[in-house]
N, C-alpha and C positions, 0 to 999 in steps of 0.2 A: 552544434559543433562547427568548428572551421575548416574549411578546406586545406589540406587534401588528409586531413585527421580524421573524418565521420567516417563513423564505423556502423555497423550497421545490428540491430539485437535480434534475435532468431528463438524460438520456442517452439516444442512439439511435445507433444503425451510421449513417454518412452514407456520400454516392455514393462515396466515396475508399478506402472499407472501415474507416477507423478508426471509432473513437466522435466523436460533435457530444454536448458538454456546456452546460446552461446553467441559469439561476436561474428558479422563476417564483412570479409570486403567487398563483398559482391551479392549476397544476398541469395549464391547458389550451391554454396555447400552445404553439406551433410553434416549434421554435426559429430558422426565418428570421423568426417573427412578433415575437419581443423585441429590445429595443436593444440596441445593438452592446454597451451595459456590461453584460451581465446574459446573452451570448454568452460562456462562460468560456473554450472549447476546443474551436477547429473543426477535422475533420481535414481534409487536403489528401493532396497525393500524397506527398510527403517528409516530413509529420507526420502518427503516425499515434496519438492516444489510448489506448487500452485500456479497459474495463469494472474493472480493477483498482484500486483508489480509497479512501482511509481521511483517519477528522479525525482531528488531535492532542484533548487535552484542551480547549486555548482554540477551537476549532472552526476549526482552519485547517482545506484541503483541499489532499489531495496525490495526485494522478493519476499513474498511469504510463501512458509512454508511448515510442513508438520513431519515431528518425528512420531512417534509409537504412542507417546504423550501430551501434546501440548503444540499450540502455533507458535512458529518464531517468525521474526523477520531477517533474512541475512543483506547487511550492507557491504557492497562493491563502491570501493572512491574509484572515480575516475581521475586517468593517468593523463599527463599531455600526449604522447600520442593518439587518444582516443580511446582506449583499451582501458580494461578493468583492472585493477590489483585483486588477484585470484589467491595470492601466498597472503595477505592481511585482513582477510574478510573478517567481518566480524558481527553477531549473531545478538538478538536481543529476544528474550522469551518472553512472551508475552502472559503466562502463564493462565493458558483458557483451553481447555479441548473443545470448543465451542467455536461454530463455524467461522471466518474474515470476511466479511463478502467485499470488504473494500480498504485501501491504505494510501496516506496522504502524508509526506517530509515537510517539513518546511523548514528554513532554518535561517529565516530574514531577521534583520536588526537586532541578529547576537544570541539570538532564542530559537533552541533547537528540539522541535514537537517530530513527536508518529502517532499519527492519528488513525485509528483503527474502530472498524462498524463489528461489534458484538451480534449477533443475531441470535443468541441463547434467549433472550428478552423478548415479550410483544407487547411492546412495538419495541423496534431495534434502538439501541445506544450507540452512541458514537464515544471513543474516551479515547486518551495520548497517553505518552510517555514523553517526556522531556529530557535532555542532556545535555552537558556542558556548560556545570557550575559544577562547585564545592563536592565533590566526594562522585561528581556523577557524571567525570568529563566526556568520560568515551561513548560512544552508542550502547557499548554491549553494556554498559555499567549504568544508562540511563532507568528512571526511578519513575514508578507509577504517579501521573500526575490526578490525584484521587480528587482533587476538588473540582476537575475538570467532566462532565457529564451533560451530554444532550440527548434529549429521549424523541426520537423521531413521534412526530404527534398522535398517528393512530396504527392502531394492528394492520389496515388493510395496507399501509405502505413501507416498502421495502427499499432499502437503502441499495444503488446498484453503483453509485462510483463518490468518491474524495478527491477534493483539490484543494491545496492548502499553498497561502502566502502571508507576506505582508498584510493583509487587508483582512484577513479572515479566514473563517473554514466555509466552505460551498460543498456541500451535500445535494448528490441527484437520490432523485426518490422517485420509484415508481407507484402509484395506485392504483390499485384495482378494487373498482364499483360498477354497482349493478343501473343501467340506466332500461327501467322494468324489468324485461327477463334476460337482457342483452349485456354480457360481461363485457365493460369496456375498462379501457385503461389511463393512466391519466401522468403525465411526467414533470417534474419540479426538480426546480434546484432553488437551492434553499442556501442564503447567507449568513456565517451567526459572526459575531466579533472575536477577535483572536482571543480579547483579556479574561473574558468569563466564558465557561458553556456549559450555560443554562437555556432554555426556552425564551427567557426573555430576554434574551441578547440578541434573536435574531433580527437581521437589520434587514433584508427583503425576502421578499419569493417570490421566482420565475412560474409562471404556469408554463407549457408546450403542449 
């Protein structure tokens, strides 16, 4: 963001157990101590946040988060002051009671993906939702993009973060294997091409 616009994002577990999200100028308030505008996402009993959270390119913010049934994702646009639009959010179901462990916007060269890690599955899936064509302009109205599917390669690796652009989807994976009796661990990121995902799209891997 530009100065003197940056704002700053804040999260904490609240009494409900989800996450309380909120904006600040300083990076030392409370979040009962800010205005109700600049409170983006309180949890209650039947809403519950998540710590899982990514921007698009234009600096939207898209949180996940679980009602009683099902993950959503809630999308905040960002405003020119910095600040969130809190009265137009707007909410896309994912329709999985099955954990998120990670979410990725992109919405380069016209084409607008939520790319989201499944962990119901072993080994994990990664899959999207797309929007902003014909019958499916808005986020909340975006449609299961079902031909889209990547199945991380094996049971021992677990998908820990998404980034998604122009170039592609980059999936981190951790593994964990046994080197004799000694559990060690092993971290990747993995490049697949935006147009297909499948396996055999992926275009490198990072070892670390």
């Amino acid at each position: 963001y530009k100065k003197p616009n940056t704002k700053i994002l804040l999260w904490e577990k609240g009494s409900n157990g989800g996450m309380n999200y909120w904006i600040s100028e300083t990076g030392k308030e409370k979040f009962s101590d800010v205005s109700e505008a600049n409170q983006l996402f309180e949890a209650d009993s039947s809403n519950k946040p998540t710590d899982v959270f990514c921007y698009d390119q234009d600096g939207n913010l898209y949180i996940l988060w679980k009602d009683s049934s099902a993950y959503k994702v809630r999308r905040f646009a960002l405003k020119e002051d910095g600040s969130y639009d809190t009265i137009s959010v707007q909410n896309l179901d994912l329709n999985t009671p099955h954990t998120i462990s990670a979410i990725a916007a992109d919405i380069s060269d016209g084409k607008n993906y939520l790319y989201y890690t499944d962990t119901n599955s072993s080994p994990h899936t990664v899959k999207r939702f797309k929007w902003g064509h014909s019958s499916h302009e808005s986020f909340t109205s975006a449609e299961s993009d079902t031909a889209y599917s990547i199945t991380v390669p094996t049971s021992r690796e677990e998908v820990t973060a998404l980034a998604a652009n122009k170039d592609g989807l980059f999936v981190a994976v951790q593994e964990k294997y046994k080197d004799g009796t000694i559990d060690k661990y092993r971290l990747k990121v993995q490049k697949y091409k935006k147009a297909l995902g499948t396996a055999k799209n992926k275009d490198k891997s990072f070892v670390f």
